[in-house]
C-alpha positions as CSV (number, residue, x, y, z in Angstrom):
1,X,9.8,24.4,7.3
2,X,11.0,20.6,8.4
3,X,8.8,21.1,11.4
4,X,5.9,21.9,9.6
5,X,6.5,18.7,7.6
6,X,6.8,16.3,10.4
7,X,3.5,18.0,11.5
8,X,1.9,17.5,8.3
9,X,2.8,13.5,7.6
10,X,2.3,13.1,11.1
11,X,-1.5,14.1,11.5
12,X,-2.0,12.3,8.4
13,X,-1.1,9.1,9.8
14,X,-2.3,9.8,13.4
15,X,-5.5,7.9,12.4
16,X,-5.4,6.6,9.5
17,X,-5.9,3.0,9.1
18,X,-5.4,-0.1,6.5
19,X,-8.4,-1.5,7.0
20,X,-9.8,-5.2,7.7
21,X,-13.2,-5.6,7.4
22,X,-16.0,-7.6,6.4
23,X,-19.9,-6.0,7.3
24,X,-21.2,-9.4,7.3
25,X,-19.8,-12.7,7.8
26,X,-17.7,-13.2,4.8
27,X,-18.4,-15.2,1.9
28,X,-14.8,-16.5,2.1
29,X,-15.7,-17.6,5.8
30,X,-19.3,-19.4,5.0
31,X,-17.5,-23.0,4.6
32,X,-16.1,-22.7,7.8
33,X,-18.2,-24.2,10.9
34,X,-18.9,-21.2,12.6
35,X,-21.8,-20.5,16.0
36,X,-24.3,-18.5,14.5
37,X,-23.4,-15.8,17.7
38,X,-19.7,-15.2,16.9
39,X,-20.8,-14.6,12.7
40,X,-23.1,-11.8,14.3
41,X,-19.5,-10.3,16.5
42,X,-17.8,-10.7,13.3
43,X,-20.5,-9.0,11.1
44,X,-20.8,-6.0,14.0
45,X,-16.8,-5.6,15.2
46,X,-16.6,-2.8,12.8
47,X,-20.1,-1.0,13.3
48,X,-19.6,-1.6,17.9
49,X,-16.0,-2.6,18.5
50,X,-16.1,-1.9,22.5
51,X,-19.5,-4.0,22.6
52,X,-18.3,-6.7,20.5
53,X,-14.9,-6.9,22.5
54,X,-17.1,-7.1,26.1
55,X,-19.3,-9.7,24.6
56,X,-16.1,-11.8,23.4
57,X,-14.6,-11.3,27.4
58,X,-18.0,-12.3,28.4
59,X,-17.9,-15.6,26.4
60,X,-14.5,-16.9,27.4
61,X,-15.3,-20.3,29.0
62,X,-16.5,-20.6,25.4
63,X,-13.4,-20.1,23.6
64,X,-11.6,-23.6,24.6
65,X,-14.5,-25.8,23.2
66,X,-13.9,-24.2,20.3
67,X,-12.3,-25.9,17.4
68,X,-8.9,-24.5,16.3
69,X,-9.9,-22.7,13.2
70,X,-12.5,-21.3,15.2
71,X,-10.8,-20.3,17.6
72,X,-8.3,-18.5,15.1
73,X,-11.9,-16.8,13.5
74,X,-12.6,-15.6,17.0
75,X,-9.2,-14.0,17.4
76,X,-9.0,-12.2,13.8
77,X,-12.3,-10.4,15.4
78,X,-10.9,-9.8,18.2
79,X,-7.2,-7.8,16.5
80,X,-9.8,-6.1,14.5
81,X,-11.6,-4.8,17.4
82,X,-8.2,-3.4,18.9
83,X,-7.1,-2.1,15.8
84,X,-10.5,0.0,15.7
85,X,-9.2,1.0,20.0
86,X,-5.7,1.9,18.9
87,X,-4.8,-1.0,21.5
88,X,-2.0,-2.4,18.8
89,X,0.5,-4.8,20.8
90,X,-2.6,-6.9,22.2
91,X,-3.9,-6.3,18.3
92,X,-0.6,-7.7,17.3
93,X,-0.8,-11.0,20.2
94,X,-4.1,-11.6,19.0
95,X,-3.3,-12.0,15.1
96,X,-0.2,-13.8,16.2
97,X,-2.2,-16.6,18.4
98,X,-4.7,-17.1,15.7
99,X,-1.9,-17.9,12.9
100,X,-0.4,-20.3,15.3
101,X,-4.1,-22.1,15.6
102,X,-4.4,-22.5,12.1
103,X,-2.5,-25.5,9.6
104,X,0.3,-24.7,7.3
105,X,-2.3,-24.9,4.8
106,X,-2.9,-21.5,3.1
107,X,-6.4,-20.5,4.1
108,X,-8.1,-16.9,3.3
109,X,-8.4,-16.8,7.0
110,X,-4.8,-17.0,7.3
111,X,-4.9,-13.4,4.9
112,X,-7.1,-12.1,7.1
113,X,-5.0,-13.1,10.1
114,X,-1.7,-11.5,8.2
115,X,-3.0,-8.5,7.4
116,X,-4.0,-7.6,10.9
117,X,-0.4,-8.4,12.6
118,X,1.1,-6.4,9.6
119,X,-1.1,-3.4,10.6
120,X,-0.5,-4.0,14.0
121,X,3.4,-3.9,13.4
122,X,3.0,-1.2,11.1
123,X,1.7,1.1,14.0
124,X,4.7,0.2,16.0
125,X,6.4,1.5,13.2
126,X,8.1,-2.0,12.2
127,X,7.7,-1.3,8.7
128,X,10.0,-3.8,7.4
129,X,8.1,-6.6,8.8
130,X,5.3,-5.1,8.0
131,X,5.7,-5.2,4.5
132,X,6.5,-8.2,4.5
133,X,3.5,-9.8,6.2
134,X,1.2,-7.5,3.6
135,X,3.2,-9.3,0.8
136,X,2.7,-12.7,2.5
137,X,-0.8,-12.2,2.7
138,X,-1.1,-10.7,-0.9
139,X,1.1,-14.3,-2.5
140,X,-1.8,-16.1,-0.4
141,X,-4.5,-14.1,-1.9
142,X,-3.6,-14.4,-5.4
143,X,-2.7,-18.3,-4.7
144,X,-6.4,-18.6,-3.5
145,X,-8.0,-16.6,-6.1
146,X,-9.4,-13.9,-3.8
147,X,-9.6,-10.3,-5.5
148,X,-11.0,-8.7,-2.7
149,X,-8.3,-9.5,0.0
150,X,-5.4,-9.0,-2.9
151,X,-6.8,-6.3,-3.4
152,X,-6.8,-4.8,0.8
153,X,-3.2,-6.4,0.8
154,X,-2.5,-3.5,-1.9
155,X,-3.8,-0.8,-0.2
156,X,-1.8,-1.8,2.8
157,X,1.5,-2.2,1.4
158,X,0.9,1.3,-0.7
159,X,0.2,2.8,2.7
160,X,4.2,1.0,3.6
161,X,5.7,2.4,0.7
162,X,3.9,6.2,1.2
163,X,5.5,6.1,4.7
164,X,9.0,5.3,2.9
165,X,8.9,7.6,0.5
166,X,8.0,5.5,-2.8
167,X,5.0,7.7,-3.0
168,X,4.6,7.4,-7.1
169,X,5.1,3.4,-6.3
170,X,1.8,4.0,-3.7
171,X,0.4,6.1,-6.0
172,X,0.4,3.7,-9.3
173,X,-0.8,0.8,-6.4
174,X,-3.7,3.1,-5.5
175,X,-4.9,3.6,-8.5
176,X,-5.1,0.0,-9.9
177,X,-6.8,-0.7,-6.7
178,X,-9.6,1.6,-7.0
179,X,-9.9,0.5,-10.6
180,X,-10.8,-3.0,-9.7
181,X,-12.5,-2.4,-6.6
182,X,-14.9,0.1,-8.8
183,X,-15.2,-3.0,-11.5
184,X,-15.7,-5.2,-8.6
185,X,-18.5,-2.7,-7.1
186,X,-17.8,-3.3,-3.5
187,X,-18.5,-0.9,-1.5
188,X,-16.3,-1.4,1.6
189,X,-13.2,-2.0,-0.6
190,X,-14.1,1.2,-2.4
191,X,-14.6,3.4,1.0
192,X,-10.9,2.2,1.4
193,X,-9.5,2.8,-1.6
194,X,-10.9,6.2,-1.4
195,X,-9.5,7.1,2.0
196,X,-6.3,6.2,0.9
197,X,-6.1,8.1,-2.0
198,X,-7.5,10.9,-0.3
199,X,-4.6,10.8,1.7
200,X,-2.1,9.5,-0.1
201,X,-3.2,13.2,-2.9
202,X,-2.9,15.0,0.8
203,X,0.4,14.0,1.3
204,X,1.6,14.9,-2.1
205,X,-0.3,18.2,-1.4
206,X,-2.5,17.7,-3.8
207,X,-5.5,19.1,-1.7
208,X,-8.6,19.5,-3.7
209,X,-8.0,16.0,-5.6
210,X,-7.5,14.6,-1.6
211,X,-11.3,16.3,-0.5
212,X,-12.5,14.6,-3.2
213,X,-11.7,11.5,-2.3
214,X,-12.3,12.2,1.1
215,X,-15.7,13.2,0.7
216,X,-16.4,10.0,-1.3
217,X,-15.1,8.0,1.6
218,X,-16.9,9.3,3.9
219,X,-20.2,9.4,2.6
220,X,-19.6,5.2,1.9
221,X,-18.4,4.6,5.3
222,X,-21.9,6.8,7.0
223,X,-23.9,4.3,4.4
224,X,-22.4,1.3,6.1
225,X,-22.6,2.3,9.6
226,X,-18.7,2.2,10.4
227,X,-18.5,5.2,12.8
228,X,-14.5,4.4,13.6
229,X,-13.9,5.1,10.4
230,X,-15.9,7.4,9.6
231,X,-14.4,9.8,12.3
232,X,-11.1,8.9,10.7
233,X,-12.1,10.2,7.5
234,X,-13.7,13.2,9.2
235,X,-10.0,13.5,10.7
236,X,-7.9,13.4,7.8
237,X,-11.1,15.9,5.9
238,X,-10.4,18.2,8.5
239,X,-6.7,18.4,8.2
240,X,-6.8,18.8,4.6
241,X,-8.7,21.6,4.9
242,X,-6.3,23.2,6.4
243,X,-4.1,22.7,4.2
244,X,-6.0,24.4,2.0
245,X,-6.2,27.3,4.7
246,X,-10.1,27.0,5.3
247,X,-9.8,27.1,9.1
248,X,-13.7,27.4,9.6
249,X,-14.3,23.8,7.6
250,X,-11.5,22.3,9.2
251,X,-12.8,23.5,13.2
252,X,-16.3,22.5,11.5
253,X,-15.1,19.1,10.6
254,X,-13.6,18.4,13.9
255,X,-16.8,19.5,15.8
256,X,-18.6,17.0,13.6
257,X,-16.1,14.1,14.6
258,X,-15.9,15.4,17.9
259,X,-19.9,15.0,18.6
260,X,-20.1,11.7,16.7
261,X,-17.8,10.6,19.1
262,X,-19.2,11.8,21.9
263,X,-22.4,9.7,20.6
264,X,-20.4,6.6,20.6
265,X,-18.4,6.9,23.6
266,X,-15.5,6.9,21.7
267,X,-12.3,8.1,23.5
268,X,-10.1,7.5,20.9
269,X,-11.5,9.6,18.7
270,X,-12.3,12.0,20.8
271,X,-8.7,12.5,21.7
272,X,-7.7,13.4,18.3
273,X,-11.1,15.1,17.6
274,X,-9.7,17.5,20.5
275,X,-6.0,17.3,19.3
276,X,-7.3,18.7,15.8
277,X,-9.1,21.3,17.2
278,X,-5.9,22.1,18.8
279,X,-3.2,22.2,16.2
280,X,-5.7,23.9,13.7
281,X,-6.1,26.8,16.1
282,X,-2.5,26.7,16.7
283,X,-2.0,27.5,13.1
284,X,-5.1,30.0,13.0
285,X,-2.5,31.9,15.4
286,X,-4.7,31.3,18.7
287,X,-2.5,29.5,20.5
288,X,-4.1,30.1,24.1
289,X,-7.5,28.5,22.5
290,X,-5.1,25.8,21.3
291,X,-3.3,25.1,24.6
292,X,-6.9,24.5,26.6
293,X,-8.5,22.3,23.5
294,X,-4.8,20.0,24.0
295,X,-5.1,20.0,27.7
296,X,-9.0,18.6,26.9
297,X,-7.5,16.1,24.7
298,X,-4.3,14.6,27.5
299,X,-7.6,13.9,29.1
300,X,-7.7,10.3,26.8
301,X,-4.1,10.5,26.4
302,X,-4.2,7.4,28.4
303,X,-5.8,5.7,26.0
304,X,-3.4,6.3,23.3
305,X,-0.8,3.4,23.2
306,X,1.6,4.5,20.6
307,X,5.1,6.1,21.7
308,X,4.8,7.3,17.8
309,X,1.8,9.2,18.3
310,X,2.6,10.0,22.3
311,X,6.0,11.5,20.9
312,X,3.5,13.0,18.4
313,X,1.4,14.9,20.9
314,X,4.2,16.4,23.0
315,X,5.6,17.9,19.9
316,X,2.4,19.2,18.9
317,X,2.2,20.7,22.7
318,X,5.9,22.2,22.5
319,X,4.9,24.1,18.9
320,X,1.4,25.4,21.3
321,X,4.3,26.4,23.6
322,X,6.6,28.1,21.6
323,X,3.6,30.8,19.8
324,X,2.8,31.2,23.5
325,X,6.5,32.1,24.1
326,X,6.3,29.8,27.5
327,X,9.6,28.0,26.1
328,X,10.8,26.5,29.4
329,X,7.8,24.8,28.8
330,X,8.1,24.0,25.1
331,X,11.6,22.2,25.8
332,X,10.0,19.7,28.5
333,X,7.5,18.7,26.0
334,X,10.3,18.4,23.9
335,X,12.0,16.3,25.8
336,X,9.3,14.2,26.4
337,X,8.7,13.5,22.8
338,X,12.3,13.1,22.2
339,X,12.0,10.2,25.2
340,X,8.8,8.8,23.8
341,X,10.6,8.4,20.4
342,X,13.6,6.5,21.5
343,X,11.1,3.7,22.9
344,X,9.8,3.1,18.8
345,X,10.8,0.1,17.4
346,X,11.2,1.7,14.1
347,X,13.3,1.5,10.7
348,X,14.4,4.6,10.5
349,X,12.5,7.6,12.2
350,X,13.2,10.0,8.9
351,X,12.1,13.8,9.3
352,X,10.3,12.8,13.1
353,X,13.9,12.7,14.7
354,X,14.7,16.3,12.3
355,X,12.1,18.1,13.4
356,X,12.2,17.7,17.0
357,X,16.0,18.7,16.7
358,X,15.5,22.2,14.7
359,X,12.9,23.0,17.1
360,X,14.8,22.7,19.9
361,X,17.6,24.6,18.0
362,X,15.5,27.2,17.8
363,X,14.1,27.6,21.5
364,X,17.5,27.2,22.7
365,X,18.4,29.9,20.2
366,X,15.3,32.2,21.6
367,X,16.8,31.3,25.2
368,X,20.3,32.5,24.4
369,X,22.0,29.3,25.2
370,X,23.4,29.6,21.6
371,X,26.1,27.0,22.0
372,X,23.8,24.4,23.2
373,X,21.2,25.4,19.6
374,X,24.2,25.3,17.7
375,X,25.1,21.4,18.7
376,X,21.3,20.6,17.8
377,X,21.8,22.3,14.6
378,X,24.9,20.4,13.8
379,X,22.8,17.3,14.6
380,X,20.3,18.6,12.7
381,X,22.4,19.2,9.5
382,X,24.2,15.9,9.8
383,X,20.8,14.1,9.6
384,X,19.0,16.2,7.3
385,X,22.6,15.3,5.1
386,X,22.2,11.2,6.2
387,X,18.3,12.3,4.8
388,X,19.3,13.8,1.8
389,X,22.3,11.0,1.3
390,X,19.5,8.7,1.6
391,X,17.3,10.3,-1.2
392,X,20.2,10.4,-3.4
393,X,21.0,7.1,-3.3
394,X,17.5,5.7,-3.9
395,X,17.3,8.2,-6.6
396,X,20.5,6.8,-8.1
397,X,19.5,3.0,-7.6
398,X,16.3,3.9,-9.9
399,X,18.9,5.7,-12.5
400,X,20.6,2.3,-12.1
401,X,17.5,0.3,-12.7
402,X,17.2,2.4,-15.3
403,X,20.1,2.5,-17.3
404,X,20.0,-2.0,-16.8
405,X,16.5,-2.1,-17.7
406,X,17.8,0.0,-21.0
407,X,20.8,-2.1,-21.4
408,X,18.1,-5.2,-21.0
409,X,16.3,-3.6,-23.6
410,X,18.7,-3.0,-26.2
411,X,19.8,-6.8,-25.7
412,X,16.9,-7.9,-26.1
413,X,16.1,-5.7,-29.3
414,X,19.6,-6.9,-30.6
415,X,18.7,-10.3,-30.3
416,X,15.2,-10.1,-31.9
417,X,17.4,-8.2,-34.9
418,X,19.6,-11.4,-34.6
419,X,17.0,-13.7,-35.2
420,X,15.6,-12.0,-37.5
421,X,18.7,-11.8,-39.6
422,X,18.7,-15.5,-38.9
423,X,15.5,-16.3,-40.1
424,X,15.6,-14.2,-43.3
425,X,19.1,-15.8,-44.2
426,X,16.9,-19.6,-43.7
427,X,14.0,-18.1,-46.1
428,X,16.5,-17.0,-48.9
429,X,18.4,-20.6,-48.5
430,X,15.4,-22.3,-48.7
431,X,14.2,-20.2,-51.6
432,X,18.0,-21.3,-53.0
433,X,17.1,-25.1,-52.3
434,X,13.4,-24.2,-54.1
435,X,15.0,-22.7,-57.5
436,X,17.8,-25.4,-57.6
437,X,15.0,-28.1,-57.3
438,X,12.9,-26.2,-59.7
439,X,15.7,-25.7,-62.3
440,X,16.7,-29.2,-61.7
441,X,13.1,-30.8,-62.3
442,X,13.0,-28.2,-65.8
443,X,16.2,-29.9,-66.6
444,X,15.7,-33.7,-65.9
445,X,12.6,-32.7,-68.2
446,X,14.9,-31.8,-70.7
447,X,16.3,-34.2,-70.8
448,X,13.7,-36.8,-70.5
449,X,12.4,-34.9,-73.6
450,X,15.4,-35.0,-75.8
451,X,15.9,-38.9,-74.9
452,X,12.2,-39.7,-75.9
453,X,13.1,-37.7,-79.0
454,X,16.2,-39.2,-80.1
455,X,14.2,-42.9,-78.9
456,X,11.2,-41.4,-81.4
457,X,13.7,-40.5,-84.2
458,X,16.1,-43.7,-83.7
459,X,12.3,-45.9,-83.9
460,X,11.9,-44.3,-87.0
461,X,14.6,-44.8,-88.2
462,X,14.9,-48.5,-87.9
463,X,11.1,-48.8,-89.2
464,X,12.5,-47.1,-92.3
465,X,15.1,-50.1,-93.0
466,X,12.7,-52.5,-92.0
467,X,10.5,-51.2,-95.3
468,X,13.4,-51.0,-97.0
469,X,15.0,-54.2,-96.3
470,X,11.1,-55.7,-97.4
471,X,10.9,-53.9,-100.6
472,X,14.5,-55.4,-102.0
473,X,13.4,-58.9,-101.0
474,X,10.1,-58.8,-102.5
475,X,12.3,-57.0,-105.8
């Protein structure tokens, strides 16, 4: 069952790929001094990656009149041409001596730049560093006001977090990408977005949602001419369908990649249009048809750089093996993969390291050596527990996130209900200060009422003696 996982996440990441792109020399990149001949490389290094690389080697006495940013421009082409060959460590060098060109000054070039040494990192499985150039570049974008490479640096670090394990994280990502790349109506961000998806639903086994998705992909990448990825798409299309258990699509989607990259001369893709062909009819149960379609693919094995995927294909080869019940044979690619797989320079290997050792339990179990299956079980069980131990405690960090943002809440709610309190006890004193003002204006009325009174009576009074005082004179 473990096994079966590996194979599954894997093939899904065999080919898949975060991206960088631009089908025409960028608007970003149109204020930048650039020869008219190297905006043509950059506008065709997605569409003819092994012509636009030969044409870059060809114009290499060039490269040192260039100016520095230029310079950097020609080397962000040039990591996206070996991203599209699988050649990631030069990808990596490239992206690397074209950051080192350019000024502290953020630049969207510098995003470019980041995002193509993250993927390139992310291949060699460096994950953590990875991640961190994708955030990098995403703090750049949104400092520079650039949707469209935000957005790409959120694909890419949903595709980091699918590959450990925050897959509802990825998913959530995903989704507000493809949201604003389908309000921005772009098409290449939108033939990402939809790979993605389409794998990221595969993953989650989520099948018909992930052909969906898929298809939609792959019909945008044929309108823009990008055969790399299309063939990708056709990949991850195939393996989905079987999945789904439709052998005949998946053997019929892997013909299709397999001629279009015979078309282009693409050996990459050809390798893994042949490796498809043989781990579906492995599962179809025809492992002899599946041995001679993997021994057509080790024919471009060489041009597969990757101990990932190299330990990838020798455990592919062992499973061919083991239906074939050759298992002498399916413990040397075993140990191959094991070998390529201690060259990774990875985080954590998770279920890869897992499912090579219960499959060597069990050939070593089928061999009789049952002392030998029963120490790779124990390993087994003791990192399917560190797995497991793993989960838990993620699982219980979130509980913990949880219960503070909770606690967070219920402060805050408290203090609102504070303030409130507060401010009602300040309205009712204020109303207080109102009435006693009131009351004491009514009664300073009074008063002023009862002293013109008694000033109106007492006026009276003394114009009554006056009169009377007049009257006994005049007597």
């Amino acid at each position: 069952m473990l096994g079966s996982m590996f194979r599954y996440h894997f093939l899904l990441l065999a080919i898949s790929a975060a991206i960088i792109f631009s089908s025409s020399f960028p608007v970003w990149a149109q204020t930048l001094v650039v020869p008219e001949w190297l905006q043509q490389l950059d506008a065709q290094k997605h569409r003819s990656p092994e012509s636009v690389l030969e044409q870059l080697q060809q114009q290499q006495d060039v490269f040192v009149d260039l100016t520095k940013t230029q310079q950097a421009f020609w080397l962000n082409i040039e990591a996206t041409v070996y991203s599209h060959l699988g050649r990631y460590p030069e990808q990596q060098q490239a992206a690397q001596r074209g950051l080192a060109l350019l000024e502290e000054q953020p630049s969207l070039l510098q995003v470019e730049l980041l995002l193509e040494l993250g993927y390139a990192r992310e291949m060699q499985l460096a994950l953590t560093e990875a991640l961190n150039l994708y955030r990098q570049a995403s703090d750049t974008a949104i400092a520079l006001e650039n949707n469209k490479l935000r957005i790409r640096a959120m694909v890419n670090i949903a595709a980091i977090d699918t590959l450990q394990d925050r897959d509802q994280q990825a998913l959530q990502a995903l989704k507000q990408a493809y949201q604003e790349a389908s309000t921005l109506q772009d098409k290449e961000l939108l033939a990402e977005v939809n790979a993605q998806l389409g794998l990221m639903y595969s993953s989650l086994a989520f099948e018909q949602e992930a052909q969906q998705f898929l298809e939609q992909a792959l019909t945008l990448y044929d309108e823009l001419g990008w055969q790399r990825n299309k063939v990708t798409v056709l990949y991850n299309l195939a393996r989905n369908y079987s999945y789904l258990e439709n052998f005949e699509l998946a053997l019929q989607s892997f013909d299709r990649m397999l001629q279009s990259a015979q078309i282009a001369n693409d050996l990459l893709s050809m390798y893994y249009a042949y490796s498809g062909l043989a781990i579906t009819s492995n599962e179809m149960g025809r492992p002899q048809i599946a041995l001679n379609y993997m021994e057509k693919a080790e024919e471009y094995l060489n041009v597969i750089q990757s101990a990932y995927y190299l330990s990838g294909h020798h455990y592919e080869k062992a499973l061919i093996y083991q239906k074939l019940q050759q298992n002498s044979l399916a413990l040397q690619q075993l140990q191959l993969s094991e070998e390529y797989l201690q060259k990774l320079e990875h985080d954590d290997p998770g279920n890869m390291l897992l499912a090579l050792q219960l499959l060597k339990s069990e050939l070593l179990a089928e061999q009789g050596q049952y002392q030998r299956a029963y120490q790779n079980l124990q390993a087994f069980v003791r990192g399917f527990q560190q797995f497991r131990d793993k989960e838990n405690e993620i699982e219980l960090a979130k509980l913990r996130m949880g219960f503070e943002a909770e606690r967070e809440l219920a402060r805050q709610t408290l203090l609102e209900q504070e303030l409130q309190v507060k401010a009602l006890r300040l309205a009712e004193i204020n109303r207080a200060r109102q009435i006693q003002w009131m009351w004491l204006a009514i009664a300073m009325g009074i008063i002023a009422l009862i002293l013109a009174l008694f000033m109106l009576v007492r006026k009276n009074q003394q114009q009554r003696r006056k009169l009377e005082l007049t009257k006994q004179e005049k007597s």
